[in-house]
C-alpha positions as CSV (number, residue, x, y, z in Angstrom):
1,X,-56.9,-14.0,2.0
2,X,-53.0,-14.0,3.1
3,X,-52.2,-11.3,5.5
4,X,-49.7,-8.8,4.3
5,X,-47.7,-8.4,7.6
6,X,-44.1,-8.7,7.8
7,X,-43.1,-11.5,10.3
8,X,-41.1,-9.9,13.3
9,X,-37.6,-11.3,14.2
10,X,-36.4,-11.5,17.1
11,X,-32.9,-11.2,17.7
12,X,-30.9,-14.3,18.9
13,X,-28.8,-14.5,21.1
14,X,-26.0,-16.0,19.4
15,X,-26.2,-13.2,16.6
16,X,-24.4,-10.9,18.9
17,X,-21.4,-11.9,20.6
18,X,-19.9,-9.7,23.1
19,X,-15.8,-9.6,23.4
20,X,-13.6,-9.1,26.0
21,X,-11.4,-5.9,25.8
22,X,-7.9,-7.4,26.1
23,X,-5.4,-6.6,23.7
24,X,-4.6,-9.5,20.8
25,X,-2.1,-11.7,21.5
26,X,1.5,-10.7,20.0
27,X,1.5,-12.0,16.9
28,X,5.6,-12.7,15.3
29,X,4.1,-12.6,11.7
30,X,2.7,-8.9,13.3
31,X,6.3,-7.6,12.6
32,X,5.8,-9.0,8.8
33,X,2.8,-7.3,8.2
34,X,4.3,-4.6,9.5
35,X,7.4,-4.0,7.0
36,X,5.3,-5.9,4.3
37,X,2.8,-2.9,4.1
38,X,5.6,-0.2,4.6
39,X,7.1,-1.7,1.8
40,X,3.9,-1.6,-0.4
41,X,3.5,2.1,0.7
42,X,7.0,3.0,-0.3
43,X,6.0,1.8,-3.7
44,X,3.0,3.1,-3.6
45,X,3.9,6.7,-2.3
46,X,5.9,6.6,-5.4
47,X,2.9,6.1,-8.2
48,X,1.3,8.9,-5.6
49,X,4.0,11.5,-6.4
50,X,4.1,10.6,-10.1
51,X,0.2,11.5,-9.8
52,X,0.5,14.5,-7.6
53,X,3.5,15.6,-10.6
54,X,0.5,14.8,-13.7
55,X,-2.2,17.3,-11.3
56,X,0.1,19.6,-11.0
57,X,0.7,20.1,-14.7
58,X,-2.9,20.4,-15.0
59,X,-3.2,17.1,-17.1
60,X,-7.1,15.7,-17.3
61,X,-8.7,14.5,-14.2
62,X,-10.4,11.8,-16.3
63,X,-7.0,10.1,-17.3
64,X,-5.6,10.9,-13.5
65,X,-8.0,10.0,-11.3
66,X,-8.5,6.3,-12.6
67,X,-5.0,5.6,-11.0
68,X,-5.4,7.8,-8.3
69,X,-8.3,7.1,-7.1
70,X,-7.7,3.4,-6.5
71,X,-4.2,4.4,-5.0
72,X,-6.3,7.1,-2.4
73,X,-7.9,3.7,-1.3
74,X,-4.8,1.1,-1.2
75,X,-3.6,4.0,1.6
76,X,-6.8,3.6,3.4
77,X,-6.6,0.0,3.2
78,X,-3.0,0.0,4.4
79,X,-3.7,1.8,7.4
80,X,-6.8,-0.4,8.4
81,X,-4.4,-3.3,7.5
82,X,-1.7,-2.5,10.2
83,X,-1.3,-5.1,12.6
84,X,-1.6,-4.6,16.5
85,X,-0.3,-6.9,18.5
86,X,3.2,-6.1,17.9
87,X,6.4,-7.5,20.1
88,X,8.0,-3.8,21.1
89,X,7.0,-0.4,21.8
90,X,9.1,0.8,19.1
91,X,6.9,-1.0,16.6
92,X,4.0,0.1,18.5
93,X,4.8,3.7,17.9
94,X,6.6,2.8,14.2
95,X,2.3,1.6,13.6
96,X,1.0,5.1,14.9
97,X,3.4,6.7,13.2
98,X,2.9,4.4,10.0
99,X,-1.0,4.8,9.6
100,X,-1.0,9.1,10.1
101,X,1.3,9.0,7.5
102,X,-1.0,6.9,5.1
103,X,-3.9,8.8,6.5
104,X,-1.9,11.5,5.3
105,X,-0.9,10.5,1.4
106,X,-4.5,9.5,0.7
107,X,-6.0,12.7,1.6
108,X,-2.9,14.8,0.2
109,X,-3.9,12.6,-3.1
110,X,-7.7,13.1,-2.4
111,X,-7.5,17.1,-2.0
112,X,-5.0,17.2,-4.9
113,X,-7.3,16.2,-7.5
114,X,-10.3,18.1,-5.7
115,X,-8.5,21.2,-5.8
116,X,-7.3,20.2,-9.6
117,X,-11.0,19.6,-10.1
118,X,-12.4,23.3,-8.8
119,X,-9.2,25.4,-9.7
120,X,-11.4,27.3,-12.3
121,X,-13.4,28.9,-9.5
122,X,-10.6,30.2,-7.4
123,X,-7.2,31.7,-8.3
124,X,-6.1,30.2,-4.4
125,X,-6.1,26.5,-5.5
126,X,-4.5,27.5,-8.9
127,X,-1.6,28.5,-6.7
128,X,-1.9,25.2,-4.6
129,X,-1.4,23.2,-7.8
130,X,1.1,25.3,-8.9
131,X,3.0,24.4,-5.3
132,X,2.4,20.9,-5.5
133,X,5.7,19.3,-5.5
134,X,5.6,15.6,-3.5
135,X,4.6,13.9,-0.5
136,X,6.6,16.1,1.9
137,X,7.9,15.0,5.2
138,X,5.8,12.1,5.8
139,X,7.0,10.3,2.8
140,X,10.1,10.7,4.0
141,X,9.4,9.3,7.2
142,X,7.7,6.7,5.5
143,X,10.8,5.9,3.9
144,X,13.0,6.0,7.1
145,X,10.5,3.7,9.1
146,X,11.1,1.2,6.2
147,X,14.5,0.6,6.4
148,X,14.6,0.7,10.5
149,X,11.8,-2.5,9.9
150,X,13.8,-3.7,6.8
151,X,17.3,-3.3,9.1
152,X,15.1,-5.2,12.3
153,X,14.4,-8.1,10.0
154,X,17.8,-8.6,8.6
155,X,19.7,-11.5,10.0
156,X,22.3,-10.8,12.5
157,X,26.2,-10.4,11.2
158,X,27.1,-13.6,12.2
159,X,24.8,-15.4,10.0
160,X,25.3,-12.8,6.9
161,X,28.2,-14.0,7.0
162,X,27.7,-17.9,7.1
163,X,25.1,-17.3,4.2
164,X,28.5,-16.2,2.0
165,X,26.7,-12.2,2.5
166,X,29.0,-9.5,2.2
167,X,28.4,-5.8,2.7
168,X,29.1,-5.5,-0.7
169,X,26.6,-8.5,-1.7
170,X,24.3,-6.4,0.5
């Protein structure tokens, strides 16, 4: 009769593979990525308010939170998507400043439709909805670090203008 004993593994030494703590190497397409996912959030801080407008008139959670739950994630997936090894500090600090402000639309989504979900049981989160307006100051951050990464990327004068590109094209 077979024996019924699991085999024991031992861990290899090549499963685990130990890094050095040095920062990446500065990436130039970090800068993309950079105004590539502020530019998604803009869009996406949009579709955010529109759903923060829907909770706030009390529409049903089972027609809102289909949308918003897969937007509460995108922000999530924004922030663990922000690049690091960034050229300047000013991009460094446009990062920090980038992924509190996702950190904060997904869980301003989140509680939304929490507080939308329990407002029968207390007359405090009826008032909450009822106060819900947008995204507040960190959208509009959001919006001002996109167009300082948007105006960083934008060819210098003197080529606007060999390119035909006007301020009025512009």
């Amino acid at each position: 009769m077979r024996s019924l004993r699991r085999q024991q593994r031992r861990p290899s030494a090549d499963r685990f593979v130990l890094t050095d703590c040095v920062a990446e190497p500065v990436s130039p397409d970090a800068a993309v990525a950079l105004l590539r996912i502020a530019a998604e959030a803009v869009i996406l801080q949009d579709e955010a308010e529109a759903a923060l407008l829907r909770i706030r008139r009390r529409e049903s959670l089972g027609e809102i939170a289909p949308r918003a739950g897969p937007l509460v994630r995108r922000f999530f997936a924004l922030r663990d998507d922000l690049p690091t090894g960034l050229h300047r500090e000013e991009q460094a600090q446009l990062r920090d400043q980038m992924a509190a402000i996702l950190h904060s639309h997904a869980m301003a989504l989140s509680v939304a439709m929490e507080f939308l979900a329990q407002e029968w049981r207390s007359p405090v989160l009826a008032r909450q909805l009822d106060e819900l307006t947008d995204l507040g100051a960190p959208a509009r951050r959001l919006d001002e670090i996109h167009r300082l990464l948007a105006g960083a990327s934008a060819p210098p004068a003197s080529e606007r203008k060999e390119h035909g590109l006007t301020a009025a094209a512009e």
